[in-house]
C-alpha positions in Angstrom: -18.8 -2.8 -2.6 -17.3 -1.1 0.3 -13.4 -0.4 0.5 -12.0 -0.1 3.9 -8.3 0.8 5.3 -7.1 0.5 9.1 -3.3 1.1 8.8 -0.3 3.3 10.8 2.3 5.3 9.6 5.6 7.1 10.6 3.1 10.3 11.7 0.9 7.8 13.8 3.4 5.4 15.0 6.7 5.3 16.6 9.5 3.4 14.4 9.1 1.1 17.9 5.4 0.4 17.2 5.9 0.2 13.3 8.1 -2.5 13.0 6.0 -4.5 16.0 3.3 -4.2 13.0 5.6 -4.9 10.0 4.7 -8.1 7.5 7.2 -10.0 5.1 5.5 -11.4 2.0 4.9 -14.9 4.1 2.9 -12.7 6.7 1.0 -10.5 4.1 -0.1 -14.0 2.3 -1.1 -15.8 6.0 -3.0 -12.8 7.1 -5.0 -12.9 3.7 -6.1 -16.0 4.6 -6.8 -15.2 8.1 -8.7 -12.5 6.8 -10.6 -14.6 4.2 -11.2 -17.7 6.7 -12.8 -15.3 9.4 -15.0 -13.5 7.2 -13.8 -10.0 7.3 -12.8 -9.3 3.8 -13.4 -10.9 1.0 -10.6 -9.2 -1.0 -6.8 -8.2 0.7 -3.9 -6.8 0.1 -1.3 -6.0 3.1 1.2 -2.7 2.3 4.2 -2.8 4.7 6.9 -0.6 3.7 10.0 0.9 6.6 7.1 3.6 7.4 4.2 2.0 7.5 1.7 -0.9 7.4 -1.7 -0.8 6.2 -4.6 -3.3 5.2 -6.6 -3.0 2.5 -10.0 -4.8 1.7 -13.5 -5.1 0.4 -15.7 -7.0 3.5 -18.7 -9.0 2.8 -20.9 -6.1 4.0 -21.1 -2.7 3.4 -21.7 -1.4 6.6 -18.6 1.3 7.5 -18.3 -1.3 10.5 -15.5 -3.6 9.2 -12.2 -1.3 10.4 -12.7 -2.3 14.4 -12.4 -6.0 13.7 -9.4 -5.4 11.6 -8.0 -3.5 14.2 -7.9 -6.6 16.5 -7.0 -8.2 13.5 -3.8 -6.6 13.9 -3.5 -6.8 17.5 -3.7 -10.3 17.5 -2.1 -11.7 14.5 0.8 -9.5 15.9 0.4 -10.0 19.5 0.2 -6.6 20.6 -2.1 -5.5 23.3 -5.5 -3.0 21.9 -4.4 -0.6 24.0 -0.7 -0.4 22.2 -2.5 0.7 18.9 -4.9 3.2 20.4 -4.2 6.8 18.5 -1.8 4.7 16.3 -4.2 3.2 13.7 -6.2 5.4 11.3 -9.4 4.3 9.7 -10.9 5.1 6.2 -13.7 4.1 3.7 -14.3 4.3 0.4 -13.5 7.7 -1.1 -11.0 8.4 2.0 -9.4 5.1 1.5 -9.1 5.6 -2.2 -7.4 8.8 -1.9 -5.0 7.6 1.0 -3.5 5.1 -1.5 -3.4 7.3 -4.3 -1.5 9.9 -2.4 0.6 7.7 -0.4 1.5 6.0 -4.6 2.0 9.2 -5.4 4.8 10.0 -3.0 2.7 13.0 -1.4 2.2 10.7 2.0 5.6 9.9 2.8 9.0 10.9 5.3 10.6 12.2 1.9 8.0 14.2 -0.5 8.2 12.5 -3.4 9.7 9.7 -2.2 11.5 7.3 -5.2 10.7 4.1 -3.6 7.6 4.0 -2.7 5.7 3.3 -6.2 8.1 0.2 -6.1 6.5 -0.9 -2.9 3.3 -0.2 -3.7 3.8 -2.9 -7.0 5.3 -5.2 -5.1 2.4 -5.4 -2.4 -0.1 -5.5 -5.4 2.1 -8.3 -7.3 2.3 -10.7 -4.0 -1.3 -10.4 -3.0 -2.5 -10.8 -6.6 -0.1 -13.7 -7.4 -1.7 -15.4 -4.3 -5.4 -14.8 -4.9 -6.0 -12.0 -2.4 -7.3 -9.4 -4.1 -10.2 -9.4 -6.4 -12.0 -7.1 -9.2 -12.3 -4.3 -6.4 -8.6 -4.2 -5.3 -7.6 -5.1 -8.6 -9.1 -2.0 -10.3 -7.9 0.1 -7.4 -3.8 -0.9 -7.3 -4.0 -0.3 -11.1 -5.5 3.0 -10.6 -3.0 3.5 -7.8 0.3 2.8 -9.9 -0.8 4.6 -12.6 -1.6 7.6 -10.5 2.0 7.6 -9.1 3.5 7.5 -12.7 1.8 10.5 -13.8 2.9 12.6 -11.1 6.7 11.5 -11.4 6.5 12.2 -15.1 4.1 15.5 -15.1 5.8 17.0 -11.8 9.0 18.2 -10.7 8.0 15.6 -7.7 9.6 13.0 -9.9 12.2 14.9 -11.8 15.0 14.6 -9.0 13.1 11.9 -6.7 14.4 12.0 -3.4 14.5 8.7 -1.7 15.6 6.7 1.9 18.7 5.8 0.1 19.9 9.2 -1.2 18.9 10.8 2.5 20.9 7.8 4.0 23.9 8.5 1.5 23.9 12.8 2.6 23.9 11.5 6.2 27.2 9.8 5.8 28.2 12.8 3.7 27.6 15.1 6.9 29.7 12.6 8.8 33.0 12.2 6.6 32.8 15.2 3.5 33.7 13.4 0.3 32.7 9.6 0.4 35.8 10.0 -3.0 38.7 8.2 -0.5 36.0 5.8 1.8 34.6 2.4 1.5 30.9 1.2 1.9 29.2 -2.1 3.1 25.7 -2.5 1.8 23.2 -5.6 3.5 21.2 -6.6 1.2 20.3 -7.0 -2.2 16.6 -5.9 -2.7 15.2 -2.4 -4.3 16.1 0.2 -1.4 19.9 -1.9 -1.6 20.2 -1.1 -5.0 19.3 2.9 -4.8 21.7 2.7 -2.1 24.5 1.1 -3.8 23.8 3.7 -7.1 23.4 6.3 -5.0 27.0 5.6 -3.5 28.8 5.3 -6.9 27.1 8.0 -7.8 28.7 10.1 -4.9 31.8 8.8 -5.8 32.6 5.7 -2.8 36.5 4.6 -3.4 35.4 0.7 -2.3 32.0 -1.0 -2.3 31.1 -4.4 -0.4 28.3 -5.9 -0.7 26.8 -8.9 1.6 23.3 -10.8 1.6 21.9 -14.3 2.7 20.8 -15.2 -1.2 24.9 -15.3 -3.0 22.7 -15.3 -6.8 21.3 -11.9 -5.6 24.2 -10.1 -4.3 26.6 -11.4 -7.0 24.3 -10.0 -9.2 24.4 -6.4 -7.5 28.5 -6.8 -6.9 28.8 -7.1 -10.8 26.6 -4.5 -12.1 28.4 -2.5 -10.3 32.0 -3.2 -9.6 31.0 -3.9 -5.8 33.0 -7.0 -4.5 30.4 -9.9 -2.5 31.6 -10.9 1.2 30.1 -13.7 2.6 27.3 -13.5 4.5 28.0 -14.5 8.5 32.2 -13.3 7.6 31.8 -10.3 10.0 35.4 -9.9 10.8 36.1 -9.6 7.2 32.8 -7.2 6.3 33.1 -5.2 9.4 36.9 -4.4 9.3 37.3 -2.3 5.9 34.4 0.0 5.8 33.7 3.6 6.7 30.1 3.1 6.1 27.4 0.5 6.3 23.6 0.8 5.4 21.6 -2.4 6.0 18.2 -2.7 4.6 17.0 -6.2 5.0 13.5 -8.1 5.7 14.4 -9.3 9.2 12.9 -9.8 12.4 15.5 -10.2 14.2 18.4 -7.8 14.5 21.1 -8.3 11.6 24.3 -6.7 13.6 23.5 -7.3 17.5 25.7 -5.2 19.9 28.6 -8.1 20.4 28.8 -8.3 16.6 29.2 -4.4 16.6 31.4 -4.3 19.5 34.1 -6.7 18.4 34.3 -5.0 15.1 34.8 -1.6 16.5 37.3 -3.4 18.7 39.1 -4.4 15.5 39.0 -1.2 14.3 40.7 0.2 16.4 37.6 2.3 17.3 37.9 3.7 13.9 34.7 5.8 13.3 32.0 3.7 11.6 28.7 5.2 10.2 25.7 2.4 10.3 22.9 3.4 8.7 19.5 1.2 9.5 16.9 1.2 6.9 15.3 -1.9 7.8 11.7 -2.1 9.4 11.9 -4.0 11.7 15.6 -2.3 12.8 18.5 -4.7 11.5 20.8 -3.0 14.1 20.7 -3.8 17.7 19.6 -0.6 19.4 21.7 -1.5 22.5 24.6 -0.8 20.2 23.8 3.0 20.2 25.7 4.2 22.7 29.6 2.4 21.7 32.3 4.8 21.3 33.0 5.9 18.0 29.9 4.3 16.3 27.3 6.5 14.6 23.7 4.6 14.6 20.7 6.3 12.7 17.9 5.0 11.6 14.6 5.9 9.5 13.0 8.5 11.7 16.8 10.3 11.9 16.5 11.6 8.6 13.8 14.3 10.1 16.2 17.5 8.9 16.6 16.3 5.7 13.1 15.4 5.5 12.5 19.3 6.1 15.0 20.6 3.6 13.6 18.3 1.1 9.9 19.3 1.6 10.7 23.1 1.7 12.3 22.8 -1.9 9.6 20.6 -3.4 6.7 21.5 -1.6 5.5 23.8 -4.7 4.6 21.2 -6.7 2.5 19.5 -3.7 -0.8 21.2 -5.7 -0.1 20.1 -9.2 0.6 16.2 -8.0 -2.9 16.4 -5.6 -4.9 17.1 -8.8 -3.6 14.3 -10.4 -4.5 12.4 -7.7 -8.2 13.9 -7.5 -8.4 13.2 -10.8 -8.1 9.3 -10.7 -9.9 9.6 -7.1 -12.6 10.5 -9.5 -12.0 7.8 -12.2 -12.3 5.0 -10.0 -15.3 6.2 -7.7 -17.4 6.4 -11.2 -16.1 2.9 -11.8 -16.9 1.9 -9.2 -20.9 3.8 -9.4 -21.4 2.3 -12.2 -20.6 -1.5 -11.2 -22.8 -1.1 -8.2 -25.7 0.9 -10.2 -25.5 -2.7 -12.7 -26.3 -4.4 -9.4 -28.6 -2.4 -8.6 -30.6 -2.1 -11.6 -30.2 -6.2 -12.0 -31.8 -6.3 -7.7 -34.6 -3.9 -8.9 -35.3 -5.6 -12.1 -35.9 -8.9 -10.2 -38.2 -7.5 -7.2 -39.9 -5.7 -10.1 -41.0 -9.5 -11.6 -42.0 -10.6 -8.6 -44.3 -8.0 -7.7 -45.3 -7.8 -11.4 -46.3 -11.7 -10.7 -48.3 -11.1 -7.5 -50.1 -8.1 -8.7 -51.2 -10.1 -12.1 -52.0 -12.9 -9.4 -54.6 -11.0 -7.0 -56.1 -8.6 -9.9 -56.6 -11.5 -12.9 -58.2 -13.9 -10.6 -61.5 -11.6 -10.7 -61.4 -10.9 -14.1 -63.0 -14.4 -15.4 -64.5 -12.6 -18.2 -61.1 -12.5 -19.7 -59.6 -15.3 -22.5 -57.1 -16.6 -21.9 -54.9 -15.0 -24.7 -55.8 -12.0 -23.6 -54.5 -13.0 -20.0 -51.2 -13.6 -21.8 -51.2 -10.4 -23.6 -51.4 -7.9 -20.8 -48.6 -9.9 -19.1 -46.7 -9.2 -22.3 -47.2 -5.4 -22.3 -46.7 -5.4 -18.6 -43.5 -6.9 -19.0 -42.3 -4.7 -22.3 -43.2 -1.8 -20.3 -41.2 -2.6 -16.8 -37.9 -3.6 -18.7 -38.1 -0.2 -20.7 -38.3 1.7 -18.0 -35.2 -0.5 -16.7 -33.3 -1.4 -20.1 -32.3 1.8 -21.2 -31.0 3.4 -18.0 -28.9 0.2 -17.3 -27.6 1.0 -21.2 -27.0 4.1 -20.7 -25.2 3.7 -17.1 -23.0 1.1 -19.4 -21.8 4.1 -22.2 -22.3 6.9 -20.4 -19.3 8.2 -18.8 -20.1 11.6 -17.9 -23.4 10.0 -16.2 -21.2 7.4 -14.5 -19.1 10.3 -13.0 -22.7 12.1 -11.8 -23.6 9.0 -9.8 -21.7 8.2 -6.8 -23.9 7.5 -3.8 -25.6 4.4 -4.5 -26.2 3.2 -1.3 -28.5 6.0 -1.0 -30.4 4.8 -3.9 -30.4 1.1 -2.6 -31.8 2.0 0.4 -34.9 3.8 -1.5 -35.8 1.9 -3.8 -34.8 -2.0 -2.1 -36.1 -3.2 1.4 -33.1 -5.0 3.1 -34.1 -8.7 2.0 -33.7 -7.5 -1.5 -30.2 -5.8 -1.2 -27.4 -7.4 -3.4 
């Protein structure tokens, strides 16, 4: 029951190379069966947030030999040359992986410390590849551990008690730009989570005039009246491009949302009016050849690297207190996860012991003619009361025992002493 992870993140990766290596849900749910059909997981579940993208599985074998192949994996379901990814992509098993995704739930691995988002994305990843058959009792067991590792430190850490988030970072950026946002008016793209925290980040700072604008009307209308945001239509440029002070996009794309004649034209319109854009999308929904236009101020993800710093100076004090909580559930599912491989274990051991029982009984009985038969029949009895005692009450005890559970953890080790390699589970 191995768990592997071959991923890259925004400390690994340029924002380039991440969103070259982004999935939407469609992608996520075609690489599980990609996955599945070539044999190298049997469970799957793709993560791919704006700063990074990681697989997570449970191959056939255990064997610590799985994260190569899902390294080309990558490469080729994303048509990137090997040698693109070299130094990118970090591998982990088992304990490593485990922890990875509890710290990474837990806010402690991301741009922001603490980051409010991420535990969103994190469900969502776990809902679509569990809603699609990807993931199994393994992955299962671990996303649930995961999520409820990441509430506990947001509820039992000042980590969550003033969560900073993309949104909120994006929001201060525009802040820097124009002071009060009390007298300017905002464009949001998009109506999914990160839109939202933008658009009540915004009201909470006070914006004079909200537009929203998405390719789903039900979604954005939705957004627009909750609150007080009026909907533009989406493809009305002109219209969306002309009013605004500021505009943060965060949409699933792969193409760019605004190119560079879009932006051009609008700033045209404008009069060259200044015009903050802030790109939260991975891959980028701004053409980057629009950088350099007079007047218009471009960032994206990896700009936010100074309020990153401020915000990891102030809450970098709680950093200890959160990675307990996540050793703690490290531990929790590395003993559940002992303790289904020990049942295997004992159930592999139990059988080889029968069929030695039977060829021992075989090549010593034959010589014993003098024996009855019922007395044949007996010893095979006793034999057999004796060898499921000596296997009954450990399994039993592996079963109730959770201090005992917590003790065991290498079980290969014991697989490989007691089982030849024919006999493995």
């Amino acid at each position: 029951m191995e768990i592997v992870l071959v991923g890259l993140n925004h400390r690994t990766a340029s924002l380039e190379l991440r969103e070259r290596v982004s999935f939407t849900a469609d992608q996520a749910r075609r690489a599980a069966d990609e996955l599945r059909s070539r044999g190298l997981l049997e469970e799957s579940l793709v993560l791919s947030t704006c700063n990074r993208s990681e697989v997570y599985g449970v191959p056939p074998e255990a064997s610590h030999e799985s994260a190569p192949g899902l390294s080309s994996f990558l490469s080729e379901f994303h048509s990137i040359r090997p040698d693109a990814l070299n130094g990118a992509l970090y591998h982990h098993y088992d304990r490593a992986a485990v922890r990875h995704l509890f710290r990474v739930s837990a806010g402690l691995d991301s741009l922001l410390l603490g980051e409010a988002e991420i535990l969103g994305q994190v469900r969502e990843a776990y809902r679509v590849s569990h809603e699609y058959g990807a993931t199994g009792p393994v992955l299962n067991r671990l996303f649930q551990g995961a999520l409820e590792t990441g509430k506990r430190v947001r509820s039992e850490t000042e980590l969550g008690t003033r969560p900073m988030s993309v949104a909120s970072a994006g929001v201060k950026l525009a802040e820097r730009i124009f002071g009060k946002l009390s007298d300017r008016g905002a464009l949001v793209l998009g109506a999914g989570t990160v839109s939202e925290q933008v658009v009540t980040t915004l009201r909470d700072r006070g914006i004079a005039h909200l537009y929203v604008m998405n390719r789903s009307h039900d979604r954005v209308q939705a957004l627009a009246t909750q609150f007080g945001g009026r909907v533009i239509e989406w493809g009305d440029w002109d219209s969306a491009l002309s009013i605004p002070d500021v505009v943060v996009s965060s949409m699933a794309s792969e193409e760019p949302v605004l190119s560079r004649t879009i932006l051009e034209n609008a700033m045209a319109a404008r009069s060259n009016r200044a015009l903050f854009v802030m790109d939260l999308g991975v891959p980028r929904n701004i053409d980057p050849a629009a950088v350099n236009l007079y007047n218009l101020y471009v960032y994206n993800i990896d700009d936010l690297t100074e309020i990153v710093e401020q915000n990891r100076s102030a809450r970098e004090s709680e950093v200890p207190r959160a990675e307990l909580i996540v050793e703690e559930h490290v531990g929790k599912f590395l003993s559940w996860q002992a303790s289904v491989e020990l049942v295997g274990l004992v159930d592999a051991l139990r059988s080889r012991i029968r069929e030695e029982r039977a060829a021992f009984i075989h090549a010593r009985l034959e010589s014993m003619n003098h024996l009855a038969p019922g007395d044949r029949e007996r010893m095979e009895a006793l034999m057999d009361e004796l060898l499921e005692k000596l296997l009954v009450e450990p399994a039993e005890r592996l079963r109730g025992e959770k201090e005992l559970r917590r003790k065991i953890q290498n079980v290969e080790a014991l697989r490989d002493l007691f089982l030849s390699k024919k006999d493995k589970p």
